[in-house]
N, C-alpha and C positions, 0 to 999 in steps of 0.2 A: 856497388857496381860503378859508378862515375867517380870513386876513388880507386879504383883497381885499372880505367880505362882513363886517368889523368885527367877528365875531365869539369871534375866537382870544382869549385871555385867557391871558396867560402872568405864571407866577411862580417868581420863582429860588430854587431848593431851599436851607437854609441849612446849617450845621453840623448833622452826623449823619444826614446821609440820604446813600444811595448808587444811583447809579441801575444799576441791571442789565440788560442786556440779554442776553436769552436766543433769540436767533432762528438761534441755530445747536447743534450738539450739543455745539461746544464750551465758547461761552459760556453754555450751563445747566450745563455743570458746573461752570464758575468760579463761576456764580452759586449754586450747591447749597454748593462748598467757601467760599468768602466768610461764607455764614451758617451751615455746620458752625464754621467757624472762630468767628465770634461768641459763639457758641452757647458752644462750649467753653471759651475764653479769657476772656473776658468776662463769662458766667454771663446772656447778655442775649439776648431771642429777638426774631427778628423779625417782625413783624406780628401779636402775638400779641393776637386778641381780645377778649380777657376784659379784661387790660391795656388796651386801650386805650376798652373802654366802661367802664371803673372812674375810669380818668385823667380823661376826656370826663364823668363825672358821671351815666351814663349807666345804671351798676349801683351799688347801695350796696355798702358795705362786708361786709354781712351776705348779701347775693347773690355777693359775689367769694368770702369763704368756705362760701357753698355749693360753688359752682365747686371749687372746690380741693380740697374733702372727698367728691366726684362724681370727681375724678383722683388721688386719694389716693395711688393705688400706681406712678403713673408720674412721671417728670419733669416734665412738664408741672403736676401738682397740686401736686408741691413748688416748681416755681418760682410757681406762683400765694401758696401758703403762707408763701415767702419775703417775697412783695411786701406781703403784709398787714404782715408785723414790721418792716418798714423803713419 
């Protein structure tokens, strides 16, 4: 239908994206383990927001270290704390 009405707009995912589908109970859990897996191996999270309105130019540097001293005591505030020293 949105190729017949011009409208579809398609673009090819490049290096480092993965697509998940989750439309069954078994594919949300591959997709739950994929990004536990990231998570841990890697030290890398996915979709994580702060990240990527920080990347995007979107939050300053001094608002990402808000962020991250507001999650201080969990994982989440130390990978935000991470991101600032690298």
């Amino acid at each position: 239908m949105y190729l017949d009405d011009g409208s579809l707009d398609v673009q090819r995912m490049g290096r480092g994206y993965a697509w998940l589908d989750t439309g069954t109970h078994d594919s949300l859990l591959d997709a739950g383990n994929f990004v536990r897996t990231l998570t841990k191996r890697q030290g890398l999270q996915a979709g994580n927001p702060d990240e990527i309105a920080f990347e995007q130019g979107w939050i300053s540097r001094d608002q990402l270290a808000e962020r991250a001293e507001l999650f201080r005591k969990n994982f989440y505030g130390q990978y935000l704390k991470d991101l600032l020293e690298s």
